[in-house]
N, C-alpha and C positions, 0 to 999 in steps of 0.2 A: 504494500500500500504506500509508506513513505515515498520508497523507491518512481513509484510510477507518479506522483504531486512533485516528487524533486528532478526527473525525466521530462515534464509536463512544464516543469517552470522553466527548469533551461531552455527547454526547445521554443519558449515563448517570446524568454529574453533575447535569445537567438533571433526572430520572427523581426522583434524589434528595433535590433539595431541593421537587422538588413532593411527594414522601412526607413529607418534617421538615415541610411547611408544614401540610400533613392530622396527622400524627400529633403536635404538638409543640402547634400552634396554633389549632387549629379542636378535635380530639377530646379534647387533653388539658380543654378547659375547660368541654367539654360533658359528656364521662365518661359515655355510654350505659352500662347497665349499673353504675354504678360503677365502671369498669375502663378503662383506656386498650388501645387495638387494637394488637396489634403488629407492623408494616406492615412493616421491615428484615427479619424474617430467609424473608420470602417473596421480596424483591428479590435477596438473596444467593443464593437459592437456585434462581428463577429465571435469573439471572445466568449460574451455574455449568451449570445443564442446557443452557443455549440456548447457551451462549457458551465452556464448556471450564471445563476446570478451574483454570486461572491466572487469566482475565478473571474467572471467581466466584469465586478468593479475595481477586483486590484491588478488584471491588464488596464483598466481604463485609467486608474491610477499611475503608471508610468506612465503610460501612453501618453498620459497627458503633462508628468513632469517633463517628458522628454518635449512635447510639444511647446511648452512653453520656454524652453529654455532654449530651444529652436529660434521661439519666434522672436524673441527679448520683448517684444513689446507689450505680450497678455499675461498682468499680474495674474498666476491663480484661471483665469477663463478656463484653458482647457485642463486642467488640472480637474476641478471643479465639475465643468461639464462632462467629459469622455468617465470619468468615473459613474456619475450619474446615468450616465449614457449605457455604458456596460451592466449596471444591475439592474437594471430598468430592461433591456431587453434581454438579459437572463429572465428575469420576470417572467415576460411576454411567452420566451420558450418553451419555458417551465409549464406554465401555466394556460397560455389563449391561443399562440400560433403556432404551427407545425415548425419541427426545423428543415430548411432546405434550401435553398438558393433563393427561391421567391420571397420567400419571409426575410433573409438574409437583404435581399435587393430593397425590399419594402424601408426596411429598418435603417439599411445604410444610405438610402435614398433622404429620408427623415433625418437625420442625423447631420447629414452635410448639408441640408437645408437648413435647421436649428444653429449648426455650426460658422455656416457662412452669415446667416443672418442677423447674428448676435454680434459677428464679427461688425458686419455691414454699421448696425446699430450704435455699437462703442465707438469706429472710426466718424460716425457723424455727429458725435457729442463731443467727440476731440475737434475734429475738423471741420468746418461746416463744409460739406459738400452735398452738391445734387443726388437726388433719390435715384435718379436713372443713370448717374454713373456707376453707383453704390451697384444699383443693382446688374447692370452688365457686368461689371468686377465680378458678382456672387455667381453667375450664371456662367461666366469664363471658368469660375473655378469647380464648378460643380461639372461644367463637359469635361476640361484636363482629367478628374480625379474620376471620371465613370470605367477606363481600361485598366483602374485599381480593383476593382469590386473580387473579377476573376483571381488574381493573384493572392487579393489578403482573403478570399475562400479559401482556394487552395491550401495557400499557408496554415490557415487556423485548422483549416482536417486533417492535415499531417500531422 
């Protein structure tokens, strides 16, 4: 039992610093789109459906120290959020939706919408800027980060 939670953690830890090396290292400096992809909160939220809802709040938990310490600019946001994000759709698995790629797609779809919008929200209480730039930014980031979905599956059922 230990054995297979301390096999399961590595292999998570692992999961995640290959996403910080893709989204920190490789797409931050490329910028398709203009916009950085945002690869954590499909891992939390994967995490959470495949895995319960405690193992998806403390992937979401990194996930989101890692994100945040990524983005320098979000005190706590995804710290905060991708945790909640993670036990909330262990919840959902547990509990209301089947697990499998659609529920998976539904969840991660929701999530980067939540994700992006919150962002969207903070950056116009800093910045004044227009709703329809804000909102193309969220919409650029949300197409970039959709040939994630496949991968952070994969990933989290290995």
């Amino acid at each position: 039992m230990r054995t297979e939670i301390l096999r399961s953690a590595l292999r998570t830890a692992l999961i995640l610093l290959v996403f910080y090396f893709l989204q920190v290292v490789l797409l931050a400096r490329f910028r398709p789109l203009g916009v950085v992809p945002l690869c954590f909160p499909l891992l939390a939220v994967a995490a959470g459906l495949f895995g319960g809802g405690i193992w998806g709040g403390c992937v979401g938990l990194f996930a989101g120290i890692i994100c945040d310490s990524s983005h320098g600019d979000s005190v706590l946001l995804f710290t905060v959020l991708l945790t909640v994000m993670g036990f909330f759709s262990g919840f959902l698995g547990e509990f209301i939706m089947a697990r499998g790629f659609p529920s998976f797609l539904l969840l991660g779809l929701i999530g980067l919408i939540l994700c992006t919008g919150i962002q969207a929200v903070l950056f116009s209480m800093l910045i004044p800027t227009s709703w329809r730039v804000l909102l193309l930014a969220a919409l650029k980031q949300l197409l970039i980060t959709l040939p994630f979905f496949i991968p952070a599956f994969l990933f989290v059922l290995w």
